[in-house]
Z-matrix of the N, CA and C atoms (Angstrom, degrees):
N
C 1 1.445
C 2 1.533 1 107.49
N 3 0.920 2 121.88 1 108.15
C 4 1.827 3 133.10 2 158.20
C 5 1.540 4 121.34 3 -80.53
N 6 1.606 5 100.30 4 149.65
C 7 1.711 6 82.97 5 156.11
C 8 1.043 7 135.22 6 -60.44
N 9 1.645 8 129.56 7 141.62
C 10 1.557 9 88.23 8 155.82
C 11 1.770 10 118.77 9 -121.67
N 12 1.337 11 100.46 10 3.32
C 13 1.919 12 105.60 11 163.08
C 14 1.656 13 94.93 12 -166.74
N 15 1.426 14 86.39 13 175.71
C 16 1.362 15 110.46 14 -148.89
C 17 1.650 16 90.72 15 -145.22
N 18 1.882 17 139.30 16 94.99
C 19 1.119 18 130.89 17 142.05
C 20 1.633 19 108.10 18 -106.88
N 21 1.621 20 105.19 19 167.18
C 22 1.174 21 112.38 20 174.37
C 23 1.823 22 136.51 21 -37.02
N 24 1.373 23 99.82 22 -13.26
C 25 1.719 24 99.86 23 164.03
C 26 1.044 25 118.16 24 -117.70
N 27 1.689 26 130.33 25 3.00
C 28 1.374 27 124.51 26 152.68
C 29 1.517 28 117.73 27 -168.52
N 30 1.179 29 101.54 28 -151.64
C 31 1.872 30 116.81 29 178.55
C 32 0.836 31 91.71 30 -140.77
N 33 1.250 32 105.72 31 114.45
C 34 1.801 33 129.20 32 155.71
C 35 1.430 34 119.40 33 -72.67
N 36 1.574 35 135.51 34 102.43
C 37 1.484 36 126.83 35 175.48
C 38 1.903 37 97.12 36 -71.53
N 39 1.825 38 91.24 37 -179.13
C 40 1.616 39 92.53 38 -178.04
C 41 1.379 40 100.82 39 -88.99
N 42 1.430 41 125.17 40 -16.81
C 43 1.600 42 114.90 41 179.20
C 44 1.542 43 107.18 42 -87.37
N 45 1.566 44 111.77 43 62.14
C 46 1.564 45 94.42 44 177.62
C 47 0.883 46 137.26 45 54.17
N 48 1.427 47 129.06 46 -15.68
C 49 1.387 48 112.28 47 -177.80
C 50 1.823 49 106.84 48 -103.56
N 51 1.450 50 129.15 49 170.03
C 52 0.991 51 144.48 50 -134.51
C 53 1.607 52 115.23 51 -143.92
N 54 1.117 53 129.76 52 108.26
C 55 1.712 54 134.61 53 160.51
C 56 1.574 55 111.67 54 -80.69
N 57 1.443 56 93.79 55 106.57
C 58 2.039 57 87.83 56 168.76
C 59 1.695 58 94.91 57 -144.54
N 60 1.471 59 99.53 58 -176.18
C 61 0.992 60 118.76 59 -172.96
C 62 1.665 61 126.83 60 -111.32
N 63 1.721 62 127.14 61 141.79
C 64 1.592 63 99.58 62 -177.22
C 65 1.590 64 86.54 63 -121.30
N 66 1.588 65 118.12 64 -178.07
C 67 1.054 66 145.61 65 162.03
C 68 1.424 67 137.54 66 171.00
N 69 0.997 68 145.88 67 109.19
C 70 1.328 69 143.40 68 -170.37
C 71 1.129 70 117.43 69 -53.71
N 72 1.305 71 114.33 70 112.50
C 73 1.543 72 112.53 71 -165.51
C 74 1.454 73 92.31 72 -103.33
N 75 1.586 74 100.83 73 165.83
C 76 1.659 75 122.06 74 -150.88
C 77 1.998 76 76.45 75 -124.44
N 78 1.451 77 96.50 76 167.56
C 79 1.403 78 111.57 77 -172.23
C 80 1.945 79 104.85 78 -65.32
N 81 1.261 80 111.88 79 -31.12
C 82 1.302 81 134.46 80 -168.90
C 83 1.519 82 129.00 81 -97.16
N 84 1.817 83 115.13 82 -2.66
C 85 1.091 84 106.29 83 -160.45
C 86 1.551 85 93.80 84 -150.87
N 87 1.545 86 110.46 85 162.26
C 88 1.517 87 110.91 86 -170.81
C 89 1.725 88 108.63 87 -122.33
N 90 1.005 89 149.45 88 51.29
C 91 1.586 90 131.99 89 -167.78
C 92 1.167 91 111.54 90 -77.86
N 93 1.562 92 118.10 91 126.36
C 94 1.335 93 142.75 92 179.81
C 95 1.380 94 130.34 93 -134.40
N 96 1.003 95 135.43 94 120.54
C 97 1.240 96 161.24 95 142.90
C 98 1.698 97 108.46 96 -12.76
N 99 1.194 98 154.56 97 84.66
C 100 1.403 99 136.40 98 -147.31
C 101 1.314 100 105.57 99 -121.79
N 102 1.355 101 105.87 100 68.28
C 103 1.487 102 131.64 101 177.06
C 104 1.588 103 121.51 102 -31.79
N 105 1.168 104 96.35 103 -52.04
C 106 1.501 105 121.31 104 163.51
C 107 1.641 106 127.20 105 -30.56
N 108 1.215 107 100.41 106 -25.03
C 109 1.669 108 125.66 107 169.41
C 110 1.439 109 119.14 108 -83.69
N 111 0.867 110 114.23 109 -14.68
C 112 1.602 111 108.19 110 -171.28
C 113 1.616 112 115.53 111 -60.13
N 114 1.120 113 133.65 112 130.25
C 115 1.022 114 106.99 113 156.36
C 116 1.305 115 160.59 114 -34.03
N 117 1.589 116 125.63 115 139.99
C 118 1.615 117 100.63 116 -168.75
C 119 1.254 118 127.74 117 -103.68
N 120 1.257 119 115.43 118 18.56
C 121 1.756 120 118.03 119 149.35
C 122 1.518 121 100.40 120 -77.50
N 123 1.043 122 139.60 121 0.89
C 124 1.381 123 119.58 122 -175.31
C 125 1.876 124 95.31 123 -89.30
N 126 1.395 125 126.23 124 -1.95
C 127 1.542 126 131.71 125 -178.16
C 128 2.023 127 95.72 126 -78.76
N 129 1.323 128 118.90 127 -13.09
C 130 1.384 129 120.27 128 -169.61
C 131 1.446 130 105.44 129 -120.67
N 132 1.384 131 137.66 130 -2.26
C 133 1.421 132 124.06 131 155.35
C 134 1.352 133 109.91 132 -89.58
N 135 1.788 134 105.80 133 143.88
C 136 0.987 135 144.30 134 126.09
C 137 1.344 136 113.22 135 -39.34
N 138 1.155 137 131.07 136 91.62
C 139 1.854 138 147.78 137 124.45
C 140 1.167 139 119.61 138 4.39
N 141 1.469 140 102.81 139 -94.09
C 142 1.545 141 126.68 140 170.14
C 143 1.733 142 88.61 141 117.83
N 144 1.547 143 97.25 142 -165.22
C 145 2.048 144 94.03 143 176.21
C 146 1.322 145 125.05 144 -74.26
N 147 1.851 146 102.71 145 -21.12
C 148 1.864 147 83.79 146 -162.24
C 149 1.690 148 88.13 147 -106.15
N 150 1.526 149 109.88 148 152.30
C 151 2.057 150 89.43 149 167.05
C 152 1.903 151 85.55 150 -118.92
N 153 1.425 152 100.39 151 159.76
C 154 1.696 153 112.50 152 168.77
C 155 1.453 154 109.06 153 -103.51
N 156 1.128 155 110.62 154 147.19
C 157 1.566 156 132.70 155 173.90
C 158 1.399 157 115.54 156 -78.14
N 159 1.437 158 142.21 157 -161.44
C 160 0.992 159 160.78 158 107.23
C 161 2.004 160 117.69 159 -176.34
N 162 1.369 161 108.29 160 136.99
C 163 1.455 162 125.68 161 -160.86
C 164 2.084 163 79.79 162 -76.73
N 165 1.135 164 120.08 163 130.17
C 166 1.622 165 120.95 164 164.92
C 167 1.501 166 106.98 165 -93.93
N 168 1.913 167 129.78 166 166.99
C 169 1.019 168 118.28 167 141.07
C 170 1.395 169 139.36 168 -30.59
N 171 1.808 170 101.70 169 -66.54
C 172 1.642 171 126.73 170 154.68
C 173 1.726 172 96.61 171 6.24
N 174 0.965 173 132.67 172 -30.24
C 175 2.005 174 114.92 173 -144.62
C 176 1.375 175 93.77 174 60.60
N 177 1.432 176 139.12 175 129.60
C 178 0.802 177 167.81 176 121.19
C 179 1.543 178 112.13 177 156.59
N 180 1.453 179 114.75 178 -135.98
C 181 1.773 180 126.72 179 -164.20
C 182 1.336 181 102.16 180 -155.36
N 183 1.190 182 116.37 181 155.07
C 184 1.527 183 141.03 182 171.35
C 185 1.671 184 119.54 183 -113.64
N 186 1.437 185 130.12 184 116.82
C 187 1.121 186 125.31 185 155.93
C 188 1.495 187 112.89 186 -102.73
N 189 1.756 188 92.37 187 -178.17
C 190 1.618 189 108.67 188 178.24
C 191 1.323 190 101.26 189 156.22
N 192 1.333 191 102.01 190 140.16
C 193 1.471 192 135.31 191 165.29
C 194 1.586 193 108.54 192 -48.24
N 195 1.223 194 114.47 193 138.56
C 196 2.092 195 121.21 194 163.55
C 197 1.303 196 109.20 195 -46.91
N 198 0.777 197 122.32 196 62.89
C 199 2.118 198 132.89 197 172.95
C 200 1.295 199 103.75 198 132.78
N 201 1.358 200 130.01 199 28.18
C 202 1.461 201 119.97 200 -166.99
C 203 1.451 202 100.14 201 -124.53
N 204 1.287 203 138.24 202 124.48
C 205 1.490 204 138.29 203 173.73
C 206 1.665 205 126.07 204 -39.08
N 207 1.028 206 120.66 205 117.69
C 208 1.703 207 119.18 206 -159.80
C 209 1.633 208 104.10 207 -63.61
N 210 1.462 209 108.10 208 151.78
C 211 1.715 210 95.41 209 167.27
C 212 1.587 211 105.22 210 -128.98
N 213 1.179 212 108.60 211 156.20
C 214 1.463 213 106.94 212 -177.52
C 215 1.730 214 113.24 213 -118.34
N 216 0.933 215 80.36 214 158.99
C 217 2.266 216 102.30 215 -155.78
C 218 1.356 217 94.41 216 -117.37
N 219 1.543 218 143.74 217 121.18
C 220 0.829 219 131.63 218 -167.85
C 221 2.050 220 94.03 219 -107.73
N 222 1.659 221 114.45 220 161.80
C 223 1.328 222 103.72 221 -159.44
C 224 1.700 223 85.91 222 -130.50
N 225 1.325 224 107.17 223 125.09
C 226 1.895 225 117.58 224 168.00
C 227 1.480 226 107.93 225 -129.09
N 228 1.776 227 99.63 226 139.46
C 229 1.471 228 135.66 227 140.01
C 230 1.103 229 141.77 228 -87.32
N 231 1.226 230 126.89 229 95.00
C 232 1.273 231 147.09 230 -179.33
C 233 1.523 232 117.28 231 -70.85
N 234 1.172 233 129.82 232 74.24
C 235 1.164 234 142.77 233 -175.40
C 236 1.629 235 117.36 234 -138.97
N 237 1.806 236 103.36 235 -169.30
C 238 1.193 237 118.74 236 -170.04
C 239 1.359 238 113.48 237 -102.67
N 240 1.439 239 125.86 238 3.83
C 241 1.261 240 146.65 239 -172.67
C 242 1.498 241 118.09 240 72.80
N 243 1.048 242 98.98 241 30.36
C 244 1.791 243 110.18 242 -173.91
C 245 1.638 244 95.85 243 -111.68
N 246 1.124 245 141.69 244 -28.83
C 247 1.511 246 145.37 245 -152.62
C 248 1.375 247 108.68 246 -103.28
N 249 1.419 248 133.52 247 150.58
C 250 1.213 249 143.29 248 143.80
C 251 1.358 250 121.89 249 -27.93
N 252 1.218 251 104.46 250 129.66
C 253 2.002 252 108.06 251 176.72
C 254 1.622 253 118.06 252 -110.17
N 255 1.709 254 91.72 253 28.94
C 256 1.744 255 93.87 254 -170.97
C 257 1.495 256 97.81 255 -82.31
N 258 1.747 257 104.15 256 175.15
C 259 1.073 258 120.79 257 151.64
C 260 1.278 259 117.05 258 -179.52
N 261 1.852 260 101.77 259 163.83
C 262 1.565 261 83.10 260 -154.12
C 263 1.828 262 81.08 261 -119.37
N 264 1.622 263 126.70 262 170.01
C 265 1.351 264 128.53 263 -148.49
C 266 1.395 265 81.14 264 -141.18
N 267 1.282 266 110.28 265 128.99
C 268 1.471 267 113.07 266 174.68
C 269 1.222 268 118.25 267 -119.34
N 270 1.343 269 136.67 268 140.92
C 271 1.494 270 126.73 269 163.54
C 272 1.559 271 104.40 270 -115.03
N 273 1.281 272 129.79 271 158.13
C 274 1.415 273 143.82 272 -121.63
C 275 1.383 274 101.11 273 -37.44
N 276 1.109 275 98.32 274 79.94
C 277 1.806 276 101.54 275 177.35
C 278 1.392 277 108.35 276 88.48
N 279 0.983 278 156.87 277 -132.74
C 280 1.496 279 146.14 278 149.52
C 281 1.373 280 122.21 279 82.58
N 282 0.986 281 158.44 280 78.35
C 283 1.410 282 152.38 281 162.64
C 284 2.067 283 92.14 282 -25.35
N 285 1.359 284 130.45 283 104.60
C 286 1.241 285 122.43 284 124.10
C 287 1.326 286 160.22 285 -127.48
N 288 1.908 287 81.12 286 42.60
C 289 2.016 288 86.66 287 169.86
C 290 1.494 289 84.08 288 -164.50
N 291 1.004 290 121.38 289 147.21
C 292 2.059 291 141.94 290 160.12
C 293 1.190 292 108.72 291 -80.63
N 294 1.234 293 149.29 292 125.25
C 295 1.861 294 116.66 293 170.16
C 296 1.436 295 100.70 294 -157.94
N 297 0.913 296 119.83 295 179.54
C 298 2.082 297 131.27 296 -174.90
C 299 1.359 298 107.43 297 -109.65
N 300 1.181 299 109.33 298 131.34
C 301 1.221 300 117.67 299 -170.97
C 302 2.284 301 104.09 300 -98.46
N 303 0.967 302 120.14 301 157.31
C 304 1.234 303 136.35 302 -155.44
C 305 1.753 304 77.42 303 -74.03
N 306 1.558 305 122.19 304 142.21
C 307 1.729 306 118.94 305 163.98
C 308 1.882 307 99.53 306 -86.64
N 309 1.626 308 105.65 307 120.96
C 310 1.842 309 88.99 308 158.72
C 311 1.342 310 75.19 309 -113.48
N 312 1.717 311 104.41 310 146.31
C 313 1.229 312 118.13 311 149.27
C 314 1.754 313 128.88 312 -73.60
N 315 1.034 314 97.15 313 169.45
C 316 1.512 315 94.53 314 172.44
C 317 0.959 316 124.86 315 -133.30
């Protein structure tokens, strides 16, 4: 499984399936997933079928393939510092990671 694009609400692999992000957004606040960061050798690995998760300090998450080098996604809230900085990271539908997103104020 490869990437095969990269817009602001996710990563599209070539087998259809999909990395995005959920969260209940509040009238005041934005948490996002900022896909857009990933590194770009990560456009030239091979995956394979299963990918692993993990929530980092960083605010954000790390993936990677079973022998494949992890990449990290960094996670921001755009708020007034009153709101939640969760979020949850999904792969094809799926809740698989919980994690804190970075606070920018505004």
């Amino acid at each position: 499984m490869k990437i095969k694009y990269i817009n602001e609400d996710s990563i599209q692999f070539d087998n259809g399936t999909a990395l995005t992000f959920d969260h209940d957004q509040d009238c005041c606040e934005n948490n996002y997933a900022d896909f857009k960061q990933i590194e770009k050798s990560a456009l030239d690995v091979e995956f394979g079928k299963w990918l692993l998760f993990e929530g980092v300090e960083e605010k954000g998450f790390r993936f990677g393939g079973v022998g494949t080098p992890m990449f990290f996604i960094p996670c921001y809230s755009c708020q007034n510092g009153y709101y939640s900085t969760d979020i949850q990271i999904l792969f094809d539908g799926e809740v698989v990671v919980s994690t804190e997103c970075e606070e920018v104020l505004d």
